[in-house]
Every structure is written in structure tokens, then in C-alpha cells.
Kinemage of the C-alpha trace (Angstrom):
@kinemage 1
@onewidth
@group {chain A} dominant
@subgroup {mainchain}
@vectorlist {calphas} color= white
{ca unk a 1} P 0.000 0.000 0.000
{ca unk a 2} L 1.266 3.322 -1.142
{ca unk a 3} L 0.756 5.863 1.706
{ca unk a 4} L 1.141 9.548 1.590
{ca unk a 5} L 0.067 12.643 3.427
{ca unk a 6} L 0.305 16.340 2.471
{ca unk a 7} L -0.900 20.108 3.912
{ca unk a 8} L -3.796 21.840 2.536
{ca unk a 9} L -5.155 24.634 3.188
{ca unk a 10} L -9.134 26.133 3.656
{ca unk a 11} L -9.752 29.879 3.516
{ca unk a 12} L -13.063 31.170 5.459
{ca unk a 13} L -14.175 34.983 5.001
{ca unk a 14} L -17.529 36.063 5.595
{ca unk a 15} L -19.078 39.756 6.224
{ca unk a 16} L -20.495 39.229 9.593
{ca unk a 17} L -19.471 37.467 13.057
{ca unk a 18} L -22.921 35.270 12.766
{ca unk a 19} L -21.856 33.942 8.973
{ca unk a 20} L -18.127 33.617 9.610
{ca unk a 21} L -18.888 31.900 12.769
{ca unk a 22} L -21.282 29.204 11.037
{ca unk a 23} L -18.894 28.971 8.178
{ca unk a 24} L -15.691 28.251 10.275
{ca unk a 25} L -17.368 25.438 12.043
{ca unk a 26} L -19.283 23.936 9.207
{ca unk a 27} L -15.467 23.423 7.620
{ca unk a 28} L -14.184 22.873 11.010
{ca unk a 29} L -16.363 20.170 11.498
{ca unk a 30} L -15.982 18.935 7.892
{ca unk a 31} L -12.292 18.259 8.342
{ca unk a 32} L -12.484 17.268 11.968
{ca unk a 33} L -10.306 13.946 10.905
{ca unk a 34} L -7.379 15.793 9.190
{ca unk a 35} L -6.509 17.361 12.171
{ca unk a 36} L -7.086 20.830 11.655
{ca unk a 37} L -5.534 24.239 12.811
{ca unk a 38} L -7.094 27.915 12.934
{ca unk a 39} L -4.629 30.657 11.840
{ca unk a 40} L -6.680 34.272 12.351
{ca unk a 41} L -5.737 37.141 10.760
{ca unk a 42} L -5.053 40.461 12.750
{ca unk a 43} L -5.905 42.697 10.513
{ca unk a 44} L -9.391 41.253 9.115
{ca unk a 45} L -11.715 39.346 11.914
{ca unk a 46} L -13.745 37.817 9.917
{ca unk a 47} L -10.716 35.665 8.041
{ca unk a 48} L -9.369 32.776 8.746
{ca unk a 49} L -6.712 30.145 7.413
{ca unk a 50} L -7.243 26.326 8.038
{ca unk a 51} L -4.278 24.142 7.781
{ca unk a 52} L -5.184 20.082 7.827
{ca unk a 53} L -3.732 17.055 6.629
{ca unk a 54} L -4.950 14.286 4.032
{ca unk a 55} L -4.221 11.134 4.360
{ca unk a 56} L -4.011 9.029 1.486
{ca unk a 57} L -3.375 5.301 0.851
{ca unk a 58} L -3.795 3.494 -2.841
{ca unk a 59} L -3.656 0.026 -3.510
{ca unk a 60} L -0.492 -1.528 -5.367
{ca unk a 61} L -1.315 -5.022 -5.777
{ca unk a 62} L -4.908 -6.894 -6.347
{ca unk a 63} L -4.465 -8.564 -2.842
{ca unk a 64} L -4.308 -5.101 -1.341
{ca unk a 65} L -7.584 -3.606 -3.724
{ca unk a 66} L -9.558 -6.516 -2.379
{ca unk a 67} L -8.635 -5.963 1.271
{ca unk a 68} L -9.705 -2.299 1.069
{ca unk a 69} L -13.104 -3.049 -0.210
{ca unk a 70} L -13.315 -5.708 2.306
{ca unk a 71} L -11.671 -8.913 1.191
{ca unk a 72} L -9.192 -10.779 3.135
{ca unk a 73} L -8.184 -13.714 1.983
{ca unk a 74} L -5.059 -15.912 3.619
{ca unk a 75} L -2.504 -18.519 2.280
{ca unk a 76} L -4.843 -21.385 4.024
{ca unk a 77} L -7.866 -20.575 1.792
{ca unk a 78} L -5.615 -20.838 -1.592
{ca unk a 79} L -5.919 -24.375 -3.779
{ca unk a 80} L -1.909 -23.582 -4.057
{ca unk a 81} L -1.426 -23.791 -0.350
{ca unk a 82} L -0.354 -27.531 0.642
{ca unk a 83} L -0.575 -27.931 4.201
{ca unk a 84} L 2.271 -30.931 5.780
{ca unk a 85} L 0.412 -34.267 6.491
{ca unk a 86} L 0.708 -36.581 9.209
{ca unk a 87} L 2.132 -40.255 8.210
{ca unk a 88} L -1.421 -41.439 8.135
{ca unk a 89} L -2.513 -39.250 5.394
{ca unk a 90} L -4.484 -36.586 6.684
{ca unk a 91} L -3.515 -32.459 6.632
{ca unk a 92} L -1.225 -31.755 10.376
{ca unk a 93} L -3.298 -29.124 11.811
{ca unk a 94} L -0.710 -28.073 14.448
{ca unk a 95} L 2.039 -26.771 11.640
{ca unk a 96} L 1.314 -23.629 11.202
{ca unk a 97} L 2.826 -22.986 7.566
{ca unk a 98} L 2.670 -24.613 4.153
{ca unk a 99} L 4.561 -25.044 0.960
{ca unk a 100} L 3.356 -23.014 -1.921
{ca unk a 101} L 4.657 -22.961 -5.149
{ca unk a 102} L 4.177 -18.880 -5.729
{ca unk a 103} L 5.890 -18.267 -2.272
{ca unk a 104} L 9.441 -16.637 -2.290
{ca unk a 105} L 10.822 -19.250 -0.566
{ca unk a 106} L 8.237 -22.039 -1.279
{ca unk a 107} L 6.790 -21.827 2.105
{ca unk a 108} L 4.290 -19.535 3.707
{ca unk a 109} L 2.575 -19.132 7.115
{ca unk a 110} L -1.045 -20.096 6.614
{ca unk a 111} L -2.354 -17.044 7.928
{ca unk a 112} L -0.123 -14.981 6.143
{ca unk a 113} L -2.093 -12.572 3.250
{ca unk a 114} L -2.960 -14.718 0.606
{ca unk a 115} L -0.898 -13.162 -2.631
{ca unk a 116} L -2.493 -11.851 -5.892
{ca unk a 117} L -1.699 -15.171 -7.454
{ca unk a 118} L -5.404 -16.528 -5.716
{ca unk a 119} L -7.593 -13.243 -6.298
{ca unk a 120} L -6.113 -13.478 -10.047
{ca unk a 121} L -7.625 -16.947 -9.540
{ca unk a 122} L -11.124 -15.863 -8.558
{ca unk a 123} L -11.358 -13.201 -10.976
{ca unk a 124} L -10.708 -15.247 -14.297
{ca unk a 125} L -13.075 -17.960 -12.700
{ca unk a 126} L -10.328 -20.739 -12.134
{ca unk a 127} L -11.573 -20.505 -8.282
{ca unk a 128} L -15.018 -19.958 -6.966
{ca unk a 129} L -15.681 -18.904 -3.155
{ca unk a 130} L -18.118 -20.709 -1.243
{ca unk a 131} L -19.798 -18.756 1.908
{ca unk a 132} L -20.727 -20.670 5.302
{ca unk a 133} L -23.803 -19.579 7.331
């Protein structure tokens, strides 16, 4: 995720105390998460200058896309994931990792992110999702 954060500023003039006081706390209250500051001017008293921050985070990857619209898929819910199996057969539910074939090193936590290799997956229609009550 690409993050950045920059200054802006919001100007508020008005003619009288009763507008310039409903106007600076309509903005005010508009920007109350970008933390704002009040500069007032000393020769006008009905200006004012509000500095605030943005905040601003875009996706670089599908994985990330998905988890900002709500998505969150692990390594464990991938058909690439292949858990270690007991000598009988069946999956070894206390490891804790897997080999995969798209991981850097060809193993991966199973609750690590799952990579864009599986939401590539979904969205050509190789995988479908099933949903549990």
C-alpha cells in the first residue's frame, strides 16, 4: 500500500461574526479527521486560514484492492497452499505454515495474506468462493 500525506489549506471569510462563525465550524467540522488548525488574521476578523492534513493510501497489488473493499483472503484458503500431512494421510493441523509454489521461498505461514496469485484466480473464474452460514 502506497501511503502519503500532504498540507492543505481552507480559507473562510464572511461579512459578519454570525456567517463567519457558522462557516468556520461547518469546515471545522468537515475536516475534523485531518486534524485541523485555525490561523486568524489580525488585521481582518472575519478571516481565517485552516491548515489540515490528508491522508491518502492506494492500492499496489490486487491482494491489497480486495482488502480495502473488504476482502481478506489468507494462504490457508488458496488451492496452491499444501498444508504438511501426518504419516497417516491426513492435513497436520498443528504446523502452522505450508509449501506453496508462488511463495518466495516455497513456504508460507497459513495465515499470512494470501498473494495476488489466488484473487487473479477468482477473478478469471479458475476458483469460486463458497460462503458458510
Amino acid at each position: 500500500m502506497k501511503h502519503s500525506r500532504y498540507e492543505q489549506f481552507a480559507i473562510v471569510t464572511a461579512d459578519s461574526a454570525t456567517l463567519f462563525s457558522q462557516k468556520l465550524n461547518d469546515e471545522l467540522f468537515r475536516l475534523k479527521d485531518s486534524d485541523p488548525v485555525v490561523y486568524f488574521s489580525e488585521s481582518n476578523p472575519f478571516y481565517a486560514r485552516i491548515r489540515y492534513i490528508v491522508d491518502e493510501s492506494k492500492p499496489e497489488s490486487i491482494a491489497e484492492a480486495s482488502e480495502v473493499e473488504g476482502v481478506r483472503l489468507v494462504c490457508l484458503q488458496c488451492p496452491y497452499f499444501n498444508a504438511p500431512k501426518k504419516d497417516d494421510g491426513t492435513p497436520d493441523k498443528r504446523v502452522k505454515w505450508g509449501d506453496c509454489e508462488h511463495a518466495e521461498l516455497g513456504r508460507v505461514l497459513k495465515t499470512a495474506p494470501a498473494c495476488d496469485r489466488l484473487y487473479e484466480l477468482i477473478r478469471e473464474g479458475d476458483v469460486k468462493l463458497c460462503f458458510m452460514d
